[in-house]
N, C-alpha and C positions, 0 to 999 in steps of 0.2 A: 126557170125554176122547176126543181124535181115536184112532180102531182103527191102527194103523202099516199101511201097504201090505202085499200080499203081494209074499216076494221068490223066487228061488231060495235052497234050500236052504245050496246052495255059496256061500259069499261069497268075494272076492280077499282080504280080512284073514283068511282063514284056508288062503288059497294056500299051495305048497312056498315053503321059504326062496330059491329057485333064481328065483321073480318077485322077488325083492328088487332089486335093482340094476336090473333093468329098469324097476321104480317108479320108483327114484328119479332115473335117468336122464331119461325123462319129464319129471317133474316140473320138473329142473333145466331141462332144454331149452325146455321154455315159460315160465320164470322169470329163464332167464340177463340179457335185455339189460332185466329191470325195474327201479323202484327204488323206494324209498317206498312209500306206501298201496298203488299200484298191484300193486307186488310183495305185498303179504303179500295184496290180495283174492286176483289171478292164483295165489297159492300152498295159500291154504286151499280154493282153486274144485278146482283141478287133484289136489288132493292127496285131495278128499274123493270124486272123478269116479274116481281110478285107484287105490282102496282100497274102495270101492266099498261106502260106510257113508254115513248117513244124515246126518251133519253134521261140519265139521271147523273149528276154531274156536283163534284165539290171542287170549288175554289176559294184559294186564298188572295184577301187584297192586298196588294203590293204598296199603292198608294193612291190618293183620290181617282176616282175614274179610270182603273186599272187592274186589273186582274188578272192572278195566273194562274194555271190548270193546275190541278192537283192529281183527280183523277175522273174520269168521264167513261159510260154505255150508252152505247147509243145502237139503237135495232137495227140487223142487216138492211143494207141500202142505204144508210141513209153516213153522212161527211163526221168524221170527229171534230172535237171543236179544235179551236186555234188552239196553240199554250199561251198565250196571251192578248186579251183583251181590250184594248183600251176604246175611250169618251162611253159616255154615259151608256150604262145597261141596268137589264134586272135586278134586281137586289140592291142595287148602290144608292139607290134611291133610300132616303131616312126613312123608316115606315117606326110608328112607334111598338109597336107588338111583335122587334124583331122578325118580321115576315113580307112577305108580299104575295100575291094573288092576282095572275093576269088570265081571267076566264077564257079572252079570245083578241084578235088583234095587235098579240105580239109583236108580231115583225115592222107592223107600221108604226109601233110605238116606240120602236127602237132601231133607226134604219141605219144606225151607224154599225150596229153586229151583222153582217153579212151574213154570218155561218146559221142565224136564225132563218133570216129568208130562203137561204138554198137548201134548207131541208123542208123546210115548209111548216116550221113550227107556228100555234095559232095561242099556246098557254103554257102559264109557265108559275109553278109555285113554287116561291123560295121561305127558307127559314136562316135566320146567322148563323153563324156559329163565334160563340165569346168566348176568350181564354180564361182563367181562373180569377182574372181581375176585373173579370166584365168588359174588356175591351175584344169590340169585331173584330176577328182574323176572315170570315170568308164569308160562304155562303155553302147548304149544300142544296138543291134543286131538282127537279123533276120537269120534264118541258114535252109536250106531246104534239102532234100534227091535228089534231080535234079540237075543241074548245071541251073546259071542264066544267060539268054544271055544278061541282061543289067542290070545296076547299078542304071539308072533311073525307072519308077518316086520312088520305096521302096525308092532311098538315098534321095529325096527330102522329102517325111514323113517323115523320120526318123531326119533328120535337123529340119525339122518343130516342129517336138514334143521334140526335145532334150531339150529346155531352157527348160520348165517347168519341165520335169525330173529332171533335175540338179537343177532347184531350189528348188525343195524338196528333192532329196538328202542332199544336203546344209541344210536344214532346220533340216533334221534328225540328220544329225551331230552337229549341233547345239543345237540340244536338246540333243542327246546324252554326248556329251563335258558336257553342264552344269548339267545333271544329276550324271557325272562322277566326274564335281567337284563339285557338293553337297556330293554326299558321301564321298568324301575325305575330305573337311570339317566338313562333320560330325563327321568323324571319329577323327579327331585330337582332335572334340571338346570335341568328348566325353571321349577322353583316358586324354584331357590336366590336368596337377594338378592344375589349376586355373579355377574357376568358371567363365564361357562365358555367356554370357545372352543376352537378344533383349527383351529390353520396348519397348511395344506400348504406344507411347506417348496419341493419341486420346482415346484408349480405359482405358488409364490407368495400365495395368497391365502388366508382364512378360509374354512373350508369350512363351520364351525358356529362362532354365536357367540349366545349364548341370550340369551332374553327379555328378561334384568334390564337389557340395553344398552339399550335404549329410553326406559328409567328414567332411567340415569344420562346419557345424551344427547342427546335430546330427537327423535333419529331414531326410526323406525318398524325394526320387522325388514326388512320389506320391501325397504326402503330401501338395509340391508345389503347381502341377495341380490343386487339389481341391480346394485347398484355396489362393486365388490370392494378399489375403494380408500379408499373409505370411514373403516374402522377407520385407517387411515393419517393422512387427512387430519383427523381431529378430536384430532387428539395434535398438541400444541404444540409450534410449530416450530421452538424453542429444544431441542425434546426428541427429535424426530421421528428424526434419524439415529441417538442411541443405542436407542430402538425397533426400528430398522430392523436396524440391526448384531445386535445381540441373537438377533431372528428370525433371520437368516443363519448365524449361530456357534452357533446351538442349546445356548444353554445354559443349565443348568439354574441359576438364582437367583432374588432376590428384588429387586424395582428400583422404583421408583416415577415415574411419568411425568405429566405434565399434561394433560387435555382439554381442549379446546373445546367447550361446550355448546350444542346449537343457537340458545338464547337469550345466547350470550356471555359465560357465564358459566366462570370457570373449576376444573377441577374437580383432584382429586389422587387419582390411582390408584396402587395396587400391583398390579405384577403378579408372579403366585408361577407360573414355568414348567416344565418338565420334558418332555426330549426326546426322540422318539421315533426309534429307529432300525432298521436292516433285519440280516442277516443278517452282512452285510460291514459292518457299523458304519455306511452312508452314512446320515445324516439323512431322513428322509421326514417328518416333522411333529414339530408343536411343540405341547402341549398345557399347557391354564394355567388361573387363577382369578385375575381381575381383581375387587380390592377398591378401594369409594371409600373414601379417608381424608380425604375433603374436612373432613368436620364435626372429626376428629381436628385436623387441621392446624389449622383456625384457633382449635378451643380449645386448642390447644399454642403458638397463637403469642399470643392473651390473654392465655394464662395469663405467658408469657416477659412480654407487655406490661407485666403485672401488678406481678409478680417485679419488673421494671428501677424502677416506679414506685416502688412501696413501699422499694426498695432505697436510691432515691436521696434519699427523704423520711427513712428512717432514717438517712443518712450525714448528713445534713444535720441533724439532732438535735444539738445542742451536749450532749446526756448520752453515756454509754459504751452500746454496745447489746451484749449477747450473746446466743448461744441456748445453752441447755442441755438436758442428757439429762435422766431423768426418773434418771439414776443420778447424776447432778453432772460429767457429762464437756463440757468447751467443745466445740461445734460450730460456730459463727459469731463472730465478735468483731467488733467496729467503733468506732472512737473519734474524735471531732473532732482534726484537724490541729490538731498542736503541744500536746495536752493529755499530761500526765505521766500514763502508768499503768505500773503493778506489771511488765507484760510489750508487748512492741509486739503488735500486736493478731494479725499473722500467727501469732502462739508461743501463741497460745489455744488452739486446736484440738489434740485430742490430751490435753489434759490436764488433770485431775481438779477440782474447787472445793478440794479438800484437798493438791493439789500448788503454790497457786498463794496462797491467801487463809491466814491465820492460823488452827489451830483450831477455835477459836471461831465466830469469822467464817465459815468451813466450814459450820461444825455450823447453825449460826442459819440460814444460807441455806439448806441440805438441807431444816429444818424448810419454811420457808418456801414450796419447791417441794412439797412432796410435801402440802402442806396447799390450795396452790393447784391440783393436778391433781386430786386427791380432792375440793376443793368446787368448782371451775370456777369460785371466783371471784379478782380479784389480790390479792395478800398486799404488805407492806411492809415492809421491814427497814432499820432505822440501825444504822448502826457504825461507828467512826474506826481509819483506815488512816492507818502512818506510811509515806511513798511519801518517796526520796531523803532524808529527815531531815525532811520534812515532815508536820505529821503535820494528817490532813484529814477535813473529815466529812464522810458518804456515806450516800445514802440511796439501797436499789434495793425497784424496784418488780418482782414476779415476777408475769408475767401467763401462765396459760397457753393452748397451743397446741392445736389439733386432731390433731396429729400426737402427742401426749403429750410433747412437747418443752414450754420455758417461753422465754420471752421475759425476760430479769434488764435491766432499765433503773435503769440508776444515775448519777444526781445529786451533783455535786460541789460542795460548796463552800471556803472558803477555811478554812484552818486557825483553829480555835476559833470558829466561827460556825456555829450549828446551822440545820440545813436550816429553811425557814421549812413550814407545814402545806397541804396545798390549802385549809383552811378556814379560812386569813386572808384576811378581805376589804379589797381596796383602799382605800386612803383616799379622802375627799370632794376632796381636792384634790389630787387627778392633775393634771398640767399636758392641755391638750386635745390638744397633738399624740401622744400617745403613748396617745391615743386616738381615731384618723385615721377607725374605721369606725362611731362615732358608738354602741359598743355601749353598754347597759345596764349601771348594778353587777351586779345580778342574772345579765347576760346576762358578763359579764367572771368573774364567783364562779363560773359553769359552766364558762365557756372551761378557765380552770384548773385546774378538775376533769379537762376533757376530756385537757389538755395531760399530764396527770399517768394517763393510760389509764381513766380510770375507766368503767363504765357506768351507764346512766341511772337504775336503782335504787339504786347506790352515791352517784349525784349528788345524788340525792331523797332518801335516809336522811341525809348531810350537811347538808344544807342546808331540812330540815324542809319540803321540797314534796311534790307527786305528781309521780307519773313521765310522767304525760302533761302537766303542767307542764314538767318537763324537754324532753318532746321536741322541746313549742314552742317555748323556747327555743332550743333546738339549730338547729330549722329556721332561724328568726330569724337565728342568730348566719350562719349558710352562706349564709345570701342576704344578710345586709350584708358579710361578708366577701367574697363571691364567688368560694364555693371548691365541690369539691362532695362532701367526705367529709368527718368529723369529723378523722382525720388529719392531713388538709391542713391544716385550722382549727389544730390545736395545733401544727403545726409552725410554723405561718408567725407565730401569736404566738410562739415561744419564738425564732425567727429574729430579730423585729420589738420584741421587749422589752413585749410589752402586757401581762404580768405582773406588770413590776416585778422 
């Protein structure tokens, strides 16, 4: 261990109370126009030069039993401290009067700080220092190679100069914090898959607009930067002035606008914005997150394709079509023009299989759904309704839905004439035109399968084949017919009478 210099007896930390203010006056005067790092070196230099001890040092706590430099003097000769501290030291100890006071035997009361022993410190007086909330950030202290015969007037400077330490500490933290979360927003912004951006509203232009724009537009960042009109000009020019108005009137919504893609493609954004403003309400920026909904839209507009298709294939069915709940409530109804039913197909919806059908008829159908949603596979039900004085037999098929809904497809025929089975096969002398696409018996016994919803395991258990017999027919039947779903196929025989 280094021997500590010899000093005079007399030390200034143990001066009349009467050098206090002129310390600290000092102190302040060669500190006053500093600010940051520079200030707390200039202040632990000045502070440990005109107390006249052997080290003078502020730290902030990191977290229990841990500490890290801030900034530390320490007199020629003698080792800087660590930048960080850790197990138990000076100050960390609770003292109620924010302080501490170790006259002599430092180092053995703390053998876990080395940097104490190897300069040969014997005392050590500390004060906190608290941020605005009363809550410890550090400590700042004074530590000598002597023992101190009094805690006055050093404790008094060192109270005196604590607030403005601590509120640059505080300061630092607070810079630090927001620099800490800029990066972290920066980074999300830059990783996010949606385009982030910030107009300046005054100057007109994008000042940031991240990465994912390059993605969605086939431009470079770079490209951005340079040319400020840019984000302007790749928004569709059917769309561009209510873009423009938007940015001007700062307001906050949600809106969807078009791109331009550098390849010409065109693309479909949301933009979600929210505006930013100054003291006096003026607008100064506009800040937002631009979503493509490209892929959205066009499977929203398939799907609508989809929807009109299948819709106009089932209006076009000569049977009654409905949808139902998996409780028996109409949801959809549709009926060929000019056919007689129980209610006009508008008065469906709303209302129950039990407010509309017989009992029975009720009852037999609920079976029928609830046996078709539980096995996923279609069920069939005959019954004879007396419709106007007529009394008709009916046969629906309940197929069900992905949604847990069912599809009820029901077949009418004429009063006392029983539906005929899909497992009647055509006679050998069909006349030829009423068989125009040249099909097979075999391939006609499926058709009608298909026309009546079946699937190709249903088809194959009927008709005593394999299902990959089935398929090829099915193939078969769609390229001699020249249609390209099974749907189509059963629609356009039942449209075309290739049944019978």
């Amino acid at each position: 261990m280094r021997q500590p210099t010899s000093r005079p007896r007399r030390r200034r930390h143990d001066a009349p109370a009467t050098a206090t203010d002129d310390a600290v006056r000092r102190i302040l005067d060669a500190t006053a126009l500093l600010v940051g790092q520079h200030f707390l070196d200039e202040l632990v230099r000045h502070l440990g030069m005109t107390l006249g001890v052997a080290s003078a040092v502020i730290s902030e706590s990191v977290q229990p039993h841990e500490a890290r430099l801030v900034s530390a003097w320490t007199a020629p000769g003698l080792s800087a401290p660590p930048d960080v501290v850790t197990g138990r030291m000076p100050c960390q100890d609770p003292v109620p009067d924010g302080g501490a006071f170790w006259p002599s035997s430092l180092a053995e009361q703390y053998p876990e700080v080395q940097w104490l022993a190897e300069c040969g410190f014997v005392s050590c007086l500390c004060v906190n220092l608290a941020d605005s909330s009363g809550r410890q950030m550090g400590t700042i202290s004074v530590l000598d190679t002597h023992p101190m015969a009094s805690r006055l007037p050093a404790e008094t400077v060192l109270r005196t100069l604590a607030p403005r330490v601590a509120g640059e500490l505080e300061r630092r933290h607070a810079e630090r914090s927001l620099r800490e979360s800029e990066t972290r927003f920066r980074l999300l912004a830059e990783r996010a898959p949606d385009v982030i951006f910030r107009y300046d509203a005054r100057a007109s232009v994008f000042e940031y607009v991240s990465p994912a724009a390059e993605r969605m537009t086939g431009y470079r960042r770079e490209e951005f930067e340079r040319d400020p009109s840019l984000p302007f000009r790749i928004v569709h020019d059917d769309d561009r002035g209510a873009l423009e108005r938007m940015l001007a009137n700062g307001e906050e919504l949600v809106a969807t606008y078009r791109w331009v893609h550098r390849d010409g493609r065109l693309r479909w954004m949301e933009y979600r914005t929210v505006p930013v403003r100054d003291e006096s309400g003026a607008l100064v920026a506009i800040e937002g997150i631009i979503r493509d909904l490209t892929d959205r839209v066009h499977l929203e507009t398939a799907l609508r394709e989809t929807e009109a298709h299948y819709r106009m294939l089932l209006e076009a069915f000569p049977d009654i079509v409905f949808r139902v709940s998996a409780e028996g409530m109409y949801l959809e109804a549709m009926a060929p023009e000019g056919m007689r039913v129980l209610l006009p197909a508008h008065a469906f919806p709303g209302k129950s299989l039990y407010d509309v059908l017989p009992m029975p008829v009720a009852e037999q159908t609920m079976r029928a759904i609830r046996s078709a949603l539980s096995t996923g596979e279609p069920q069939r039900v005959t019954f004879t309704l007396d419709i106007a004085g007529e009394e008709r037999d009916e046969e629906a098929r309940v197929l069900p839905l992905v949604d847990g809904t069912v599809f009820v497809v029901v077949r009418v025929n004429a009063a006392g004439e029983r539906i005929a089975q899909p497992s009647r096969r055509l006679t050998e002398g069909r006349p030829a035109q009423a068989n125009p696409y040249k099909l097979t018996e075999r391939e006609l016994a499926v058709l009608r399968h298909i026309a009546e919803g079946a699937a190709d395991k249903q088809i194959a258990k009927a008709l005593g084949i394999s299902s990959y017999t089935v398929n090829k027919h099915v193939a078969s039947i769609l390229a001699k017919m020249h249609v390209s779903s099974r749907t189509a196929a059963g629609v356009r025989a039942l449209r075309e009478g290739l049944l019978g």
